[in-house]
C-alpha positions in Angstrom: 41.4 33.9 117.4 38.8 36.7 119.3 35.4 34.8 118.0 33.0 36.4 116.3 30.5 38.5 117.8 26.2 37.5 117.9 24.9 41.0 116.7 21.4 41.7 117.8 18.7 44.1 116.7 16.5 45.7 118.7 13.7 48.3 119.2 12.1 48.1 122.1 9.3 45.8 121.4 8.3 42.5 122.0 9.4 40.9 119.4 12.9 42.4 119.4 12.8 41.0 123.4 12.4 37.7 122.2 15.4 38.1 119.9 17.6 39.1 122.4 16.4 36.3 124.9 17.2 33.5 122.1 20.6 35.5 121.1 22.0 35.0 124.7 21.4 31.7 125.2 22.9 31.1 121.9 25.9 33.4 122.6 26.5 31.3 125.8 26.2 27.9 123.6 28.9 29.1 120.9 30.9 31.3 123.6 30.4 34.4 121.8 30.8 38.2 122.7 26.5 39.7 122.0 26.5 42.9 119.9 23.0 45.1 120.6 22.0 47.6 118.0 19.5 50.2 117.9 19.7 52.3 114.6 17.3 54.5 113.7 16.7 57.6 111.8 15.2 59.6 115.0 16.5 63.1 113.3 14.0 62.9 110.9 11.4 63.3 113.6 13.9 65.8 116.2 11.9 68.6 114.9 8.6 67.3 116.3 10.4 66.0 119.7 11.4 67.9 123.1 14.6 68.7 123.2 14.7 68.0 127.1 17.3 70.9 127.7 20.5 68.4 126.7 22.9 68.0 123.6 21.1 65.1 122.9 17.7 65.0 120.6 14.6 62.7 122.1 15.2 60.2 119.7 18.8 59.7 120.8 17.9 59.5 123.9 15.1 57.0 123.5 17.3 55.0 121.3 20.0 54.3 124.3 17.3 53.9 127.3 16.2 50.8 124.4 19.4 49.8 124.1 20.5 50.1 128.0 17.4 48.4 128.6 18.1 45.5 126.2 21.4 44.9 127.7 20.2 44.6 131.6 17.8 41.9 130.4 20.9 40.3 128.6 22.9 40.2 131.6 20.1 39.2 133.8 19.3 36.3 131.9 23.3 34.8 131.3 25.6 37.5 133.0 28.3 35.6 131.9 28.1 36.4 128.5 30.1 39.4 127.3 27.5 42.6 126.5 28.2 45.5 124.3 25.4 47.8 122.9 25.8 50.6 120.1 23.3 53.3 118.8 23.3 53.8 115.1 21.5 57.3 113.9 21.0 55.8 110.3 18.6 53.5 108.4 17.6 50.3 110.1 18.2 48.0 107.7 21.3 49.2 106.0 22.8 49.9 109.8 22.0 46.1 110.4 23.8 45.3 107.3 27.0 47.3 108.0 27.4 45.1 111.0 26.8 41.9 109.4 29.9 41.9 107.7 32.4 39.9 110.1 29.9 38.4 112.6 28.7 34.8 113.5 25.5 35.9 112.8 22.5 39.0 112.8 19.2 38.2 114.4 16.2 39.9 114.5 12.5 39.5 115.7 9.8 38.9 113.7 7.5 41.6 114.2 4.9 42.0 111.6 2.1 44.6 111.3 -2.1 44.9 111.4 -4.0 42.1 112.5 -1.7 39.2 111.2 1.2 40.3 113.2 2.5 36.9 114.7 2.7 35.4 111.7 3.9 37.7 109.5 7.2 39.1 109.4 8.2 42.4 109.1 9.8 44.8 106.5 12.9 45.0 108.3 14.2 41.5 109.0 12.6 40.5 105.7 15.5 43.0 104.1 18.1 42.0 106.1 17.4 37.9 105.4 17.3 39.0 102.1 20.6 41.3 101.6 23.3 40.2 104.5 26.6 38.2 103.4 26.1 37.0 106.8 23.7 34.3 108.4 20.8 36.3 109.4 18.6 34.8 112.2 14.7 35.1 112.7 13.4 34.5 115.8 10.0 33.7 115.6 7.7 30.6 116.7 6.6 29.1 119.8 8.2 29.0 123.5 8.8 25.8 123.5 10.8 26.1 119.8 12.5 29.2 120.9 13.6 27.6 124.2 15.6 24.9 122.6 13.6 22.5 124.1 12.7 19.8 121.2 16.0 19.5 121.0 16.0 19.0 116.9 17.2 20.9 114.4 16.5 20.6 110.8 18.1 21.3 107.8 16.3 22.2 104.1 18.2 20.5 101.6 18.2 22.2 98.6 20.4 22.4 95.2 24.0 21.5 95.9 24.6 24.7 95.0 23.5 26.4 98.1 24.2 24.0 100.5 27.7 23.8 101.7 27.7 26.8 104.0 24.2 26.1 105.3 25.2 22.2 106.2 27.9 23.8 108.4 25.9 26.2 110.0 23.4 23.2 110.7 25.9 20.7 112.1 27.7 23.2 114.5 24.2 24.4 116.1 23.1 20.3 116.1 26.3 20.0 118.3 26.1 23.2 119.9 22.7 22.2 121.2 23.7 18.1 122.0 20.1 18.2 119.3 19.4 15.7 116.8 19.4 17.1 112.8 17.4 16.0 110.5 18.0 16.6 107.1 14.8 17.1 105.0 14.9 17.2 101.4 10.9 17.5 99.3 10.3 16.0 96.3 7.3 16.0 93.9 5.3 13.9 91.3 4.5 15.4 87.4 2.0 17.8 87.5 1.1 16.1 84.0 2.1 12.2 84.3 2.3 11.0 80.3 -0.7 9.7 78.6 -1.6 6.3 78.9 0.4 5.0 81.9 -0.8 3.0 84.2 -1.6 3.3 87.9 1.3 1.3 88.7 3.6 2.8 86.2 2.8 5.9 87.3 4.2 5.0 90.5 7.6 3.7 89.4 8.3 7.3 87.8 7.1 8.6 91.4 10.0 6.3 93.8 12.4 7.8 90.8 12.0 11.3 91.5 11.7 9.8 95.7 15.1 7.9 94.7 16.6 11.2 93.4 15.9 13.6 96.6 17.3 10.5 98.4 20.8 10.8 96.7 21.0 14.5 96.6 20.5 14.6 100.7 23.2 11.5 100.6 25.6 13.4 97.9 25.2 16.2 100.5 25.7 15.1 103.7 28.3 13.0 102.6 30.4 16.3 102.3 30.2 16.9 106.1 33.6 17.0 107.9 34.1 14.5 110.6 34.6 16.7 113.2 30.8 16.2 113.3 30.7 12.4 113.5 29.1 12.5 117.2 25.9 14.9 115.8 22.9 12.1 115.5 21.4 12.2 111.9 18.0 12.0 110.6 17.4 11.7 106.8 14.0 12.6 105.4 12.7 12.9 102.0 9.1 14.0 101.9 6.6 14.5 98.9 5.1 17.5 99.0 5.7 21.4 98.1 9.4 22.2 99.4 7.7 25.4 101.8 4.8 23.1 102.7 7.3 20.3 104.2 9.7 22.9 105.8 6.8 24.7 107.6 5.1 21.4 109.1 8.6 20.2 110.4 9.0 23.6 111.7 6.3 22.8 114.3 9.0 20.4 115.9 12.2 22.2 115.8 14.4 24.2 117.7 15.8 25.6 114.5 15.2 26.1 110.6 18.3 25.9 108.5 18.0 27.3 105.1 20.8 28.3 102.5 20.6 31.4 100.2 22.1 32.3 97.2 24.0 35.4 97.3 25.2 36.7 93.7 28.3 39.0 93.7 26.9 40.8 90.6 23.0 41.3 91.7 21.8 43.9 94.0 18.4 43.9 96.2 16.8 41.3 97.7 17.8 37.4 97.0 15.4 35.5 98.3 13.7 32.2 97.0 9.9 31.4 97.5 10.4 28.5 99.7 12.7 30.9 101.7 10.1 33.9 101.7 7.7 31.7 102.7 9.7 29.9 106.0 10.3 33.5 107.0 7.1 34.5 107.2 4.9 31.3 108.4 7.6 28.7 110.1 6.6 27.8 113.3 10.5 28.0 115.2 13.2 30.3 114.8 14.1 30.5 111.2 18.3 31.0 109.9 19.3 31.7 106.4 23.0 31.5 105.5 24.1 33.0 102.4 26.6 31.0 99.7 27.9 33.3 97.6 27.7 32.5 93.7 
C-alpha cells in the first residue's frame, strides 16, 4: 500500500522553514513521500503587481520561487526523501484543508503576529488545528525540541472519548523516534472542599480524585496494541490545571500529543481550552489528532 503523504505548508518565512525542516526529518522517520503547499489568494492583489511581461501574474510567480525554494532546502537536508511541491491560487486555510483529507498528517509553523510573535500562533495553523479530519502538526518550540533530541514524547490523556486515535498517533512516533512516552494525565482538588472536614480528610478525597486520573491513564493505555510492546512507558498523573501540566512537560519533549474531538454534525472551529492553549504557549512541536464523534 503507496503510504501516505507528510503535507507541508509554507510561505516563505521563518517559521514555515522550520516546518519544513521538522517535516523532513519526520518524512524520513515514517518513510513518507513530503507534499509542499503554497496557496494563496495572490489574484486579489494582481491588479496592484507587475505583470513582468509573462502569462503568469507576480503573485504566481512568487508563490512557486516559495515553493521551489522550500523544496531545494528539503532535498538538501534528506535528498532521499521523495519531494513534490503544488501551488494552490485559493484561500490558505481551506487549501490546507482540501489536502488534509487522505494524508499522514498537515504541518504548519507557528507564526504569530506584533510583538508576541514566538509565542503566539497564528490565524492560519490555529484554523487548520481546529477544522482538519487529519492530524495537524505545529511546529513550534525550541531547537533542541524540534530536533528530536530529548528523545521523549508525551501524550495528554484526556476523556476516553478522544483518546484512541491520539494513543496511536503517540505510540508510532515513540517508536518512530526509539523516544521514551510518557503519558500525562492532570487531576485537581475541589475548588470548594465540604464544610467541616479536616485537614487530613481533606486529603483522602484528594488521592481519590489522584487514584481516578491513575485508572483512566491505566484503562487507556491498556487499549494499546502489542505491536507496541518495545516503546518504554512513563505514567504520570499530575495535580494541577490540565494546560498548566501539558505546557511545563512541553519544555522536555520532542513532541506534544493531544486528541480532538471532531463532530460530524458541527461546523467551525473544534478546539478545547487545554488544546487552544498548547497551541499557542507549548514549548515543543505540538500534534492534535482528531476522533471523530
Amino acid at each position: 500500500m503507496m503510504a501516505l503523504p507528510l503535507v507541508v505548508g509554507v510561505d516563505g518565512s521563518e517559521s514555515s522553514l522550520q516546518a519544513v525542516d521538522w517535516a523532513v526529518d519526520e518524512a524520513a522517520r515514517h518513510e513518507l513521500p513530503l507534499h509542499l503547499v503554497h496557496a494563496s489568494r495572490w489574484e486579489r492583489y494582481e491588479e496592484h503587481l507587475p505583470s513582468f511581461g509573462t502569462d503568469r501574474s507576480a503573485g504566481q510567480i512568487t508563490a512557486e520561487n516559495i515553493v521551489a525554494a522550500c523544496a531545494e532546502r528539503a532535498a538538501l537536508r534528506n535528498p532521499d526523501v521523495k519531494v513534490s511541491a503544488e501551488v494552490l491560487a485559493e484561500d490558505t486555510v481551506l487549501g490546507l484543508l482540501g489536502q488534509g483529507r487522505e494524508v499522514f498528517a498537515v504541518v504548519t509553523g507557528s507564526r504569530g503576529r506584533g510583538a508576541l510573535a514566538e509565542t503566539l500562533l497564528g490565524s492560519v495553523s490555529l484554523a487548520v488545528a481546529a477544522r482538519a479530519v487529519s492530524p495537524v502538526v505545529v511546529v513550534r518550540g525550541g531547537e533542541k525540541n524540534r530536533a528530536g533530541a530529548l528523545r521523549r514524547v508525551v501524550l495528554a490523556v484526556g476523556d476516553l472519548v478522544e483518546g484512541s486515535a491520539a494513543v496511536r498517533f503517540a505510540f508510532r512516533e515513540a517508536r518512530a523516534r526509539n523516544a521514551a512516552l510518557h503519558a500525562v494525565r492532570s487531576w485537581r482538588r475541589p475548588a470548594h472542599p465540604h464544610a467541616g472536614q479536616s485537614p487530613l480528610e481533606r486529603e483522602a478525597n484528594g488521592l481519590i480524585y489522584e487514584e481516578q486520573a491513575a485508572s483512566v491513564l491505566s484503562e487507556v493505555l491498556g487499549q494499546v496494541p502489542h505491536e507496541h510492546d518495545d516503546v518504554t512507558v512513563h505514567r504520570e498523573v499530575i495535580e494541577g490545571p490540565a494546560h498548566r501540566v501539558l505546557l511545563d512537560v512541553s519544555e522536555q519533549a520532542d513532541l506534544l500529543v493531544v486528541g480532538a474531538l471532531r463532530r460530524r454534525d458541527h461546523t467551525g472551529l473544534q478546539l478545547g481550552r487545554v488544546s487552544h492553549a498548547v497551541l499557542h504557549r507549548s514549548a515543543c512541536p505540538v500534534v492534535i489528532v482528531p476522533q471523530q464523534v
